[in-house]
N, C-alpha and C positions, 0 to 999 in steps of 0.2 A: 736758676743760678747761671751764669755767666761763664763761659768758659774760659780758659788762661789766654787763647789770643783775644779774646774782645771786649776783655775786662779794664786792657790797658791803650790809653791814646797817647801814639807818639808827637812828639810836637816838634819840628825843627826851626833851632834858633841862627839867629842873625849869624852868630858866632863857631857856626859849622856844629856845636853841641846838638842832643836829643833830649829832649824831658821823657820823661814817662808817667803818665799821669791815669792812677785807676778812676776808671767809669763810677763805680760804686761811691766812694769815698773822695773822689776829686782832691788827692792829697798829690805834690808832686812826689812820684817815689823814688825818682835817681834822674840824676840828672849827666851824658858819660857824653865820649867823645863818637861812640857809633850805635846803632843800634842793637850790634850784637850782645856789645857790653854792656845792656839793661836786664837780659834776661835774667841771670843770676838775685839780682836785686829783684825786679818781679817774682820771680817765684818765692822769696821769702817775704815779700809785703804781707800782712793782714789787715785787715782794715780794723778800722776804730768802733767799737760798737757806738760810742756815742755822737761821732764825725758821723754816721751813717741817720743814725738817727736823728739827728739832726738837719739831715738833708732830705732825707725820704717820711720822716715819720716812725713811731716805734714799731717794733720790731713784733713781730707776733709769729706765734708759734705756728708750723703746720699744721698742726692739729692737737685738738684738745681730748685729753683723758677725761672720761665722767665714770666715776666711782659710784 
């Protein structure tokens, strides 16, 4: 798992703006006038189980229970 800084790539646009864009899930998650002002918005991103899945492949568990 990914930790909170390298989960997100900053992008700087033409227009002085920053994207913020998760590694994981390549959704743009805010897009503000500085970097500082993304943090807030990153830390409540989650990502989409099925945007994930769809990029990575499904999802499987750590480990399996046999009963």
């Amino acid at each position: 798992m990914m930790t909170e800084n390298e989960k997100f790539s900053h992008r700087f646009n033409a227009d002085g703006t920053v994207d913020s864009i998760c590694r994981e899930c390549f959704v743009t998650v805010a897009t503000e006038e500085s970097e500082n002002e993304l943090l807030a918005k990153e830390h409540l991103h989650s990502c989409n189980p099925h945007i994930v899945e769809w990029f990575h492949g499904p999802i499987r568990p750590n480990h399996i229970h046999v009963l």
